[in-house]
C-alpha positions in Angstrom: -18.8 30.5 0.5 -18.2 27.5 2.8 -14.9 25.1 0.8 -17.3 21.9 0.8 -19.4 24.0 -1.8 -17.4 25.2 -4.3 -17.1 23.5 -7.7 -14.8 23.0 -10.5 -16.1 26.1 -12.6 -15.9 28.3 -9.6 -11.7 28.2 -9.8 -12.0 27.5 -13.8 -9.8 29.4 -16.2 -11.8 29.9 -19.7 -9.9 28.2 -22.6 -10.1 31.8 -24.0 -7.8 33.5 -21.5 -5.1 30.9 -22.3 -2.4 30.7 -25.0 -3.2 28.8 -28.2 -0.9 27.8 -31.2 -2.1 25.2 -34.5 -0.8 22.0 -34.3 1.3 22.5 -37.2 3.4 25.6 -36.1 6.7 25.1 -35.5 8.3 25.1 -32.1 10.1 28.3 -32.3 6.8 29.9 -32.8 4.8 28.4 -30.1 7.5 29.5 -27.7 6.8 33.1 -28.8 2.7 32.7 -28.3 3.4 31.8 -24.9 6.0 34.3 -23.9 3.8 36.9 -25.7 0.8 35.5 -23.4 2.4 35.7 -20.7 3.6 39.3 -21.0 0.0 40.2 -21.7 -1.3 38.3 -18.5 2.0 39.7 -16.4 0.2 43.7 -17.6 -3.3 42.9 -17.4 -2.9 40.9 -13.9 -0.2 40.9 -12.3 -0.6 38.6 -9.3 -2.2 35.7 -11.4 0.1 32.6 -11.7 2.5 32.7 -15.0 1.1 29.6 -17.6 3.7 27.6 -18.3 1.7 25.8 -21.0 0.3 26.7 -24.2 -3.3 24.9 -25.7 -2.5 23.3 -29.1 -5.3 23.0 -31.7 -6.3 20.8 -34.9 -7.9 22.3 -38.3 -11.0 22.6 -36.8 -10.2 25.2 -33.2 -10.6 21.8 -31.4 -8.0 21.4 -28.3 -5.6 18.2 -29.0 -3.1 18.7 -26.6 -1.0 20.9 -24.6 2.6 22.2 -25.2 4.4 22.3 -21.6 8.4 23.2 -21.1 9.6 19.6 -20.9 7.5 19.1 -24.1 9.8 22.0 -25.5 13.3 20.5 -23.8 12.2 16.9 -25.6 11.5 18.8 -29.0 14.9 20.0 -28.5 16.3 16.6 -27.8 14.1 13.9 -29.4 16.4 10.8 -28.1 14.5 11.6 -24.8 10.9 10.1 -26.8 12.3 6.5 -26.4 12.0 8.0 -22.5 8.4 8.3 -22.9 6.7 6.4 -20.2 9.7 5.9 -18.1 8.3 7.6 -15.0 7.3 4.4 -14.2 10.6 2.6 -14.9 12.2 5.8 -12.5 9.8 5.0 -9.7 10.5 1.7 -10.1 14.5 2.7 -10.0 14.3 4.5 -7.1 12.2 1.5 -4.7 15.7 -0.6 -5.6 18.3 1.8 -5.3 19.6 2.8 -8.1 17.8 5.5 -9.6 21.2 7.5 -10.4 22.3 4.5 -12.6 19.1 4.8 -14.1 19.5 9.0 -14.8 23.2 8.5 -15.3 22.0 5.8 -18.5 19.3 7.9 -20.1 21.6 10.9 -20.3 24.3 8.8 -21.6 21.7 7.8 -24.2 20.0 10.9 -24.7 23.3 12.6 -25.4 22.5 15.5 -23.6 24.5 18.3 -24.9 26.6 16.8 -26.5 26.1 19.4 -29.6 26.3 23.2 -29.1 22.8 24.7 -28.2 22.7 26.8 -30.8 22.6 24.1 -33.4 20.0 22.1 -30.9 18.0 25.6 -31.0 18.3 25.8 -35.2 16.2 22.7 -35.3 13.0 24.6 -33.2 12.5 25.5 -36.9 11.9 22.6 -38.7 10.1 20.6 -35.5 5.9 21.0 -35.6 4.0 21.0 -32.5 1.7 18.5 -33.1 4.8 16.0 -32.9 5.7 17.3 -29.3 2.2 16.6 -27.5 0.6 13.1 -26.3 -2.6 12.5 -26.1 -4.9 13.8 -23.0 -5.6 10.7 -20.4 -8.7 10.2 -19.3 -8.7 11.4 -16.0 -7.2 14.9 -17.4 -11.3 16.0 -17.7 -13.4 17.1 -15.5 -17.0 17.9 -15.8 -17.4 21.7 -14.3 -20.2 20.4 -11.6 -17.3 18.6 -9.8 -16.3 18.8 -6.5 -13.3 20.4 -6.3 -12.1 17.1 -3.6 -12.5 14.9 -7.2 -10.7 17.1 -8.9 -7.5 17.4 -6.6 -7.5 13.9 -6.2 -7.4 13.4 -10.0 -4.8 15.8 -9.9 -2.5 14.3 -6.9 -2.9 10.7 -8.4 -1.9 11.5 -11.9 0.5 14.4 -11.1 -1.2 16.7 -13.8 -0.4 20.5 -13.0 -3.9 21.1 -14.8 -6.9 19.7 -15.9 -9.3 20.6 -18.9 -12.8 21.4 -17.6 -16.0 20.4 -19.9 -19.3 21.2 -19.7 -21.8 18.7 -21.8 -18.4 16.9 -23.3 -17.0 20.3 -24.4 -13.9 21.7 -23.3 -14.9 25.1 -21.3 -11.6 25.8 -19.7 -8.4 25.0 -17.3 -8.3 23.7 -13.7 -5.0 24.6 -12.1 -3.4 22.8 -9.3 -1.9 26.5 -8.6 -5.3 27.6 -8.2 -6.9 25.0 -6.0 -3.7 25.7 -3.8 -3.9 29.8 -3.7 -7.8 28.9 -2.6 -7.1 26.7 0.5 -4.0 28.2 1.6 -6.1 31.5 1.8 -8.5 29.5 3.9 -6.2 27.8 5.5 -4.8 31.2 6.8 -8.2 33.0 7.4 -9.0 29.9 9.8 -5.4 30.3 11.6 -6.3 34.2 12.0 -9.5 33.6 13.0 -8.3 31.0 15.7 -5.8 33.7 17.1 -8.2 36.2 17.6 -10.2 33.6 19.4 -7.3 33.0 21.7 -6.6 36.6 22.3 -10.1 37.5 23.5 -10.3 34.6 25.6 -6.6 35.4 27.5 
């Protein structure tokens, strides 16, 4: 199948084969879901890419948001919320200089360990999950009949790791940048091979 043809549901994960948690579980147990997903997926295929995300639903099995590892680590430490937005403010840190002033101040402010993990880690419990996740953007959907060139651009230009495939406004599944990558790079190689071979017979 030639790259230019292949569409967003060709490299699709279904929403089914991914982890899912209620909004209103607590922390600790989301962490569990995943890590019991991902032993499941690390028995049943081994060479797929670990999730490092879990899918978090409302009352009604609808998808509201997702529950990454730096959602966890600001769960943990909710001083980092006032945060929220400052990759801009970062970015903006680092094209004048001082981004380590601006790093050094939010840890300052953050209080970043100042307390023993283990009472940070007694909070997971009373902490709900639907407090942890932000709403999706709009360019974290894709229809399924995309090209897969729209959907790594959306991808590159709002840094998402993923994005959540529809199909007639429904969410059908998950479009991993790890995916997209393991596809071209296997191309990418296949064309080198190919163009050794190539130079071999004509030597």
């Amino acid at each position: 199948m030639a790259m230019h043809t292949l569409t967003v549901k060709d490299l699709a994960v279904p929403k089914d084969k991914y982890a899912t948690i209620s909004a209103d579980s607590t922390l600790g147990q989301a962490v569990r879901r995943l890590q019991e997903a991902q032993e499941t997926e690390r028995r049943e295929n081994p060479v797929r890419h670990r999730d490092r995300a879990i899918l978090v639903l409302d009352e009604s099995g609808e998808i509201i948001g997702k529950l990454s590892m730096l959602n966890v680590m600001r769960g943990l430490l909710p001083r980092y919320d006032k945060y929220r937005g400052s990759r801009t403010s970062s970015k903006g840190a680092t094209r004048v200089g001082s981004a380590r002033t601006f790093i050094d101040a939010m840890e300052r402010d953050a209080g970043l360990w100042k307390k023993p993990l283990a009472n940070l880690l007694e909070k997971a419990a009373s902490i709900r999950v639907r407090n942890l996740i932000r709403p999706f953007a709009e360019n974290e959907f894709i229809d399924e009949n995309a090209s897969l060139d729209k959907a790594l651009h959306q991808l590159i230009t709002g840094r998402y790791q993923s994005l959540l495939v529809t199909r007639d406004g429904s969410i059908i599944g998950i479009l991993r940048l790890t995916d997209i990558y393991d596809e071209l790079s296997e191309r990418l190689l296949a064309h080198e091979d190919a163009l050794a071979r190539d130079q071999e017979a004509t030597s």
